[in-house]
N, C-alpha and C positions, 0 to 999 in steps of 0.2 A: 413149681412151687405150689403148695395146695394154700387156697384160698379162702378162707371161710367165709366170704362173700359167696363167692360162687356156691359152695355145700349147700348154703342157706337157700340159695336159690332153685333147689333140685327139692327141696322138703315138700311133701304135700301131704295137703292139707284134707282131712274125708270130711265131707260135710253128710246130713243124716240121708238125704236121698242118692248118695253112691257116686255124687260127682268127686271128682277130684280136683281139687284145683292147688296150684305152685304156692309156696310163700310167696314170693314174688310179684303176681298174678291176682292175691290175695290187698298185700298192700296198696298194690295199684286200683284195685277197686274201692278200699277204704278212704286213699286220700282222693279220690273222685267222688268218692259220696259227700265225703265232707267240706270239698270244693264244691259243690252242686247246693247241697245246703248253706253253705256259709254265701254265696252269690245270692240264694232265696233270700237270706236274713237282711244280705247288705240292702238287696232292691225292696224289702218291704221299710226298712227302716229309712231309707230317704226315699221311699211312696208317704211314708207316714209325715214325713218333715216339709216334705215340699208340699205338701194339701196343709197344712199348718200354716205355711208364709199364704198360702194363696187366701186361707180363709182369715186371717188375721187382715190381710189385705183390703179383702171384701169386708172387713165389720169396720176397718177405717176409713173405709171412702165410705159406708154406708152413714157411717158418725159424722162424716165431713158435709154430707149431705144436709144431714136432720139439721146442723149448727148451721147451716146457711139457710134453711128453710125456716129456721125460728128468726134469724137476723133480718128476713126478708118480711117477716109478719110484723112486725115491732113498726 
């Protein structure tokens, strides 16, 4: 039985310097590029979130600080 899966997977594809590369072969590097980036996106976006908690962190015990240093002057 002919398959048009399989057809699809014999297609190829010229790119401008004379390689040739499969549909197939093609996809496979597409959804790897866009897994490789979408990993970069997720790790900078909770690098950005987690340096958030820490420094919100550090300006409340910094605060926590100052209000017991005023209560200790009094």
């Amino acid at each position: 039985m002919f398959s048009l899966a399989s057809s699809v997977a014999f297609v190829v594809l010229h790119t401008s310097h004379g390689a040739e590369v499969t549909f197939t072969e093609y996809l496979f590097r597409v959804l790897a590029s866009l897994l490789f980036f979408g990993a970069l996106g997720v790790t900078a976006f909770w690098t950005v979130r987690a340096l958030g908690v820490v420094y919100s962190g550090l300006r409340r015990r910094r605060a926590s600080r100052r209000a017991a240093e005023r209560r200790s002057r009094r």
